[in-house]
C-alpha positions, 0 to 999 in steps of 0.5 A, a space after each residue: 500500500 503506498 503513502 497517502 493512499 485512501 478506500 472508497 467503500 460502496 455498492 460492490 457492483 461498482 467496484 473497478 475492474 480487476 485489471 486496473 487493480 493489478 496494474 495499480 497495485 504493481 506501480 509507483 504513486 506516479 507510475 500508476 497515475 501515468 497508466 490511468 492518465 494513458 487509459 483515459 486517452 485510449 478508452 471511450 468516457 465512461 462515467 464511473 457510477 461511484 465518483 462521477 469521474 471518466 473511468 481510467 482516472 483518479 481522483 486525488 483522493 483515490 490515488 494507490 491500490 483499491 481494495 474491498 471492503 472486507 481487506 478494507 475492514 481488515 487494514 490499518 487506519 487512522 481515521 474513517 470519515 463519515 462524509 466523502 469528499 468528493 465532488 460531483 456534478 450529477 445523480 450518483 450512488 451514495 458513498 457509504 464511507 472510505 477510510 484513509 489507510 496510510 500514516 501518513 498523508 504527502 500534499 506535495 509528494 516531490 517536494 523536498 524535505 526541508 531539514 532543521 539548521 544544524 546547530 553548533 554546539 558551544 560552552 560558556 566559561 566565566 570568568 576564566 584565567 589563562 591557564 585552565 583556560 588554555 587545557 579547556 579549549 583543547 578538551 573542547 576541541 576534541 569534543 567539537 565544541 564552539 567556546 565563550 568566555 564571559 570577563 564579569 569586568 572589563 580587565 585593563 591588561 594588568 596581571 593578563 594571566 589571572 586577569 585576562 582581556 578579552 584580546 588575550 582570550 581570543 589569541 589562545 584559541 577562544 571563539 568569542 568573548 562577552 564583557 559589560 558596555 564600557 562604563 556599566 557593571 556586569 547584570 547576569 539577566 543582560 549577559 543572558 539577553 546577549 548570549 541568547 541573541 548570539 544564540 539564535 543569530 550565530 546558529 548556536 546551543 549552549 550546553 552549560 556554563 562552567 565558573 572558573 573562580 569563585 565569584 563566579 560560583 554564584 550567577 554562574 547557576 543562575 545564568 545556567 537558567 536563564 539560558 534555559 538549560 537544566 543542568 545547573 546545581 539547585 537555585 534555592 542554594 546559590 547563596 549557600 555555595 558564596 556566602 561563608 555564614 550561608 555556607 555553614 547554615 546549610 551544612 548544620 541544617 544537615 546535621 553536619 559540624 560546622 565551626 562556631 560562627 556569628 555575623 558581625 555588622 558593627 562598623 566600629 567593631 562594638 559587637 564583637 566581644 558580645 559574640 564572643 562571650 556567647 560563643 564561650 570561644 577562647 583565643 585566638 578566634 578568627 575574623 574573616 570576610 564572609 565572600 572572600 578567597 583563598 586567605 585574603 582577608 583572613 585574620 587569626 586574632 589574639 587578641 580582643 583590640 586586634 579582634 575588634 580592629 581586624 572585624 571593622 576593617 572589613 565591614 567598612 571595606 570592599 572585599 577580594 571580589 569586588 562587593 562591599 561586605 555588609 558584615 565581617 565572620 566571626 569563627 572559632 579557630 579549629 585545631 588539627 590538620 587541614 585538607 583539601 578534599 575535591 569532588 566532581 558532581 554528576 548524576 551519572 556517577 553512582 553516589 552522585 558525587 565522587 571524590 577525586 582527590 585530596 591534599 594535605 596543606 601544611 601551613 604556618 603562621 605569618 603576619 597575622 593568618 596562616 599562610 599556606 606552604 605547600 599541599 601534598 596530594 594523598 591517596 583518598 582510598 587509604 582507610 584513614 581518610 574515609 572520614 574525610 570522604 564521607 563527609 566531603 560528599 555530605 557537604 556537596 550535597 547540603 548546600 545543593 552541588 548536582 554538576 561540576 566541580 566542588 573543593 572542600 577545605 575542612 580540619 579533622 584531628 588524627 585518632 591514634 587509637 583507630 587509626 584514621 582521621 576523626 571529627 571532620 569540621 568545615 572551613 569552607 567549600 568552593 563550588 568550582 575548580 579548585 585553585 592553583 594547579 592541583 587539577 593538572 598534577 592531579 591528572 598527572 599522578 592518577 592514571 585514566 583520570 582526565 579532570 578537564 574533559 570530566 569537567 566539561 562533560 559533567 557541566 553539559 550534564 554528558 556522562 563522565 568517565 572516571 578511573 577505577 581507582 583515584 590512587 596516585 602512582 606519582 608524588 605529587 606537591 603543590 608548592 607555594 612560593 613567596 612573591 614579596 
């Protein structure tokens, strides 16, 4: 039965002859209307008493194979109608019904099918720096997809590598770069208008955005939305990846430890011996900026002058990131050996967050903070840090991380009586790659682990391929080097 073919069922008596049946039913769509145009010049102009028209011929309706009406009661069909739709011009036989048997009903058989525009696919990175900039666009090469960078300011070419313009983005490889008009701030609901532009207007389809340092952790999500992409970590807790005092809510809120803590808002520093008081802390305690990174604006104070001091300074000043802070973080110090523990988060890994690596800081007490030193990359399988593992993938899951990256700093005492690091306590989490070069000696030390592609793959919410074991089989030591 060919395409678009039709049965008109009525008086048995008038049924086409057997002939026409056969050639009809041995041709083509185009074949067979050719035969019975040939017939309709040969044979003499008999009406057909069903349709009113020259035997030999067709009707549009009637193209294809007739069949009888008990075949046609045994065809498929996807719908009967109950009025024919033919035209006549005189005294004829009513039709009883006919029935359309094919899926599918071709107006224009020869006309060509128009296919959908090929779209190119393309990822967004925020706020990049050069040289995890440089390994992505090779990871996106091989999966041939466009790059975007997004620069939240409009940098001045001072410290290119950490600071990068858009000039130095487009000489390593990257395809277009988005910053704010000159003389405006960056909005993430403008940059997502522009992005969806260049979208329709350069045939594109953003398939995630990938935030490359931590104030970009926060819109980064939520640009991820407004593009009308659904791979981005929960919107409810965006605050919570960024904010310090957020951070440590979420996590408690999950029954997880976290240091003592209380936000200070007194720019003269008045409140600060309250909160100690009812925080029955001891010195030293730490005073901190609650959006910063790294350990910039980080204070161990001694003191309650140096306390006082240090939480006054900070909510009267602009922090690492650019933004007033409206109140200074008061914590407990916590005792014990610190670590960095890294995750990689996807709904295609079994637990939905998988550690791939951790590294043991080693730091000392200078100018007022502790500065770090170095950090030594450990094998995450050894049993006497499966406390840590436990707890850094709770923490990934109380403040809402389902995609991407996440670096969780966290301070755990050694229990010489079982053997493993015991009582893990948060510092802070990164929802983000995590800082300095710990990614590429990572892949260098673990085989089969390729954190850059796994990267890419888990922000575009693509599977990711891990090894069978994240065991390190080289030395690997992320030292810290004094540039003052």
């Amino acid at each position: 039965m060919s395409p678009g073919s039709t049965i008109s069922t009525g008086s048995k008596d008038n049924q086409m002859d057997v002939d026409r049946e056969q050639i009809q039913t041995s041709l083509s769509y185009s074949d067979a209307v050719e035969v019975a145009g040939t017939q309709a010049g040969t044979m003499p102009a008999i009406l057909d008493p069903d349709t009113g028209l020259p035997c030999g011929t067709e009707h549009e309706s009637l193209i294809g194979v007739s069949l009888s009406e008990k075949q046609a009661e045994r065809a498929p069909t996807v719908i009967t109608l109950g009025e024919t739709p033919f035209e006549r011009k005189g005294p004829h036989e009513e039709v009883k019904h006919h029935k359309i048997v094919a899926t599918e009903i071709v107006a224009d058989p020869v006309a060509t099918h128009v296919p959908e525009p090929i779209l190119q696919n393309s990822i967004i990175l925020l706020e990049p720096r050069i040289a995890e900039c440089a390994i992505l666009i090779e990871c996106a090469k091989k999966r041939g997809l466009f790059v975007t960078c997004v620069n939240t300011t409009r940098y001045d070419g001072t410290n290119v590598k950490y600071n990068p313009t858009a000039e130095s983005l487009l000489e390593i490889g990257v395809h277009q770069v988005y910053e704010p008009p000159v003389g405006q701030k960056f909005s993430v609901v403008e940059c997502a208008n522009h992005l969806k532009t260049i979208e329709h207007q350069q045939n594109l389809r953003f398939l995630g955005v990938i935030p490359l340092r931590e104030k970009a952790v926060d819109i980064s999500d939520i640009l991820v939305a407004l593009l009308g992409l659904r791979v981005h970590n929960d919107l409810g807790l965006a605050s919570n990846r960024r904010d310090k005092a957020l951070m440590k809510y979420a996590v408690a809120t999950a029954g997880l430890r976290v240091a003592k803590y209380a936000r200070l808002t007194d720019p003269k520093g008045g409140d600060v011996k309250k909160a100690i008081e009812e925080l029955e802390l001891d010195f030293p305690v730490v005073v901190k900026t609650p959006r910063g990174m790294g350990t910039q604006d980080v204070y161990v104070c001694h003191s309650m002058e140096d306390a006082i001091e240090k939480s006054s300074q900070i909510v009267r000043s602009v922090g690492p990131d650019g933004t007033k802070a409206s109140f200074s973080l008061l914590e407990e110090f916590l005792v014990g050996q610190e670590f960095a523990v890294n995750v990689i988060a996807s709904p295609t890994t079994c637990k939905g967050v998988q550690v791939t690596d951790i590294w043991e800081y080693s730091k000392k007490f200078e100018e007022g903070a502790m500065v770090n030193t170095w950090q030594t990359l450990v094998n995450c399988h050894d049993p006497k840090h499966s406390v840590l593992v436990r707890y850094a993938e709770g923490i990934c899951r109380a403040v809402g991380i389902k995609y991407g990256l996440g670096h969780v700093e966290l301070i755990a005492t050694f229990s010489e009586e079982k053997k493993r690091y015991v009582d893990p306590v948060m510092v802070e989490i990164g929802a983000r790659l995590a800082g300095g070069r710990k990614a590429i000696m990572a892949q260098k030390a673990v085989p089969g682990w390729y954190p850059f592609e796994a990267m890419i793959d888990s922000y575009c919410g693509f599977p990711i391929r891990v090894p069978p074991s994240f065991t390190p089989v080289k030395a690997a030591r992320h030292v810290y080097i004094p540039n003052n």
